[in-house]
N, C-alpha and C positions, 0 to 999 in steps of 0.2 A: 235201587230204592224200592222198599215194599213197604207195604202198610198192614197192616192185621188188627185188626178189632177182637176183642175179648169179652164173654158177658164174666161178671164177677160175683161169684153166687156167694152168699152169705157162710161166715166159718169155713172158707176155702181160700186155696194160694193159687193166682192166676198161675198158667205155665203157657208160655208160646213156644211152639217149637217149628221152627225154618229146617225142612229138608234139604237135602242133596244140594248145600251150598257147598261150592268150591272153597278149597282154602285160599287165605288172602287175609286181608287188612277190611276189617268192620265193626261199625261205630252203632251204637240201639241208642232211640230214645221212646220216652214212653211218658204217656201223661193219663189220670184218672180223671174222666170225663165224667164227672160226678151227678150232673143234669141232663146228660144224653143229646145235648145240643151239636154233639162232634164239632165240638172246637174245642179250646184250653182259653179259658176265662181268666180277664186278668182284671186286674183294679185301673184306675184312670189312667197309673205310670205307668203299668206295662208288666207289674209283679202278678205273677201266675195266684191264681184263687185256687188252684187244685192243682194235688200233688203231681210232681214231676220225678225225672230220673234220668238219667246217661248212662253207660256204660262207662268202665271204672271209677262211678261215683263223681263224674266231671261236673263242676261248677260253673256256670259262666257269669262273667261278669256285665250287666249289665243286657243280657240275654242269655241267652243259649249257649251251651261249653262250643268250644271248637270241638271242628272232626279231630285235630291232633291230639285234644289231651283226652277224647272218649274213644280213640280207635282201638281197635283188639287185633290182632294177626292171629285165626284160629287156622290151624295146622290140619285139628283130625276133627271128629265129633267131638263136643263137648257143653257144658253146663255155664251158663253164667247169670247172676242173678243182679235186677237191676231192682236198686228201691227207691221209691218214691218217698218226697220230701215235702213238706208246703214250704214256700219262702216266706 
């Protein structure tokens, strides 16, 4: 598990990049802390106020995607791009 924080400067495209990770089985999530309160704000049920994202675009029902349907097996270096969504 890692955590990385990003400033997101105006007319720019975050980019995170995780070095010298082994290959293997890995899942991202990412959410825009829009108030800088470092949490992810949600309404009274539980629905996130700012945007979210998984990797392969996972959805979860009623929370968070599973590890199964957002996990990625990366092999060598490479590029994956995760986008953010309001629900």
């Amino acid at each position: 598990f890692r955590k990385l924080s990003l400033e997101i400067k105006e007319g720019t495209v975050p980019l995170a990049e995780f070095k010298d990770l082994p290959p293997g089985p890995y899942a991202v999530s990412a959410y825009h802390d829009e108030n800088d309160n470092e949490e992810l704000d949600s309404n009274w049920i539980g629905i996130p106020r700012e945007g979210v994202g998984s990797s392969r675009d996972a959805k979860g029902t009623m929370g968070p995607p599973s590890y199964e349907d957002a996990v990625l097996e990366i092999l060598k270096s490479q590029e994956i791009e995760v986008s953010l969504a309001y629900l």
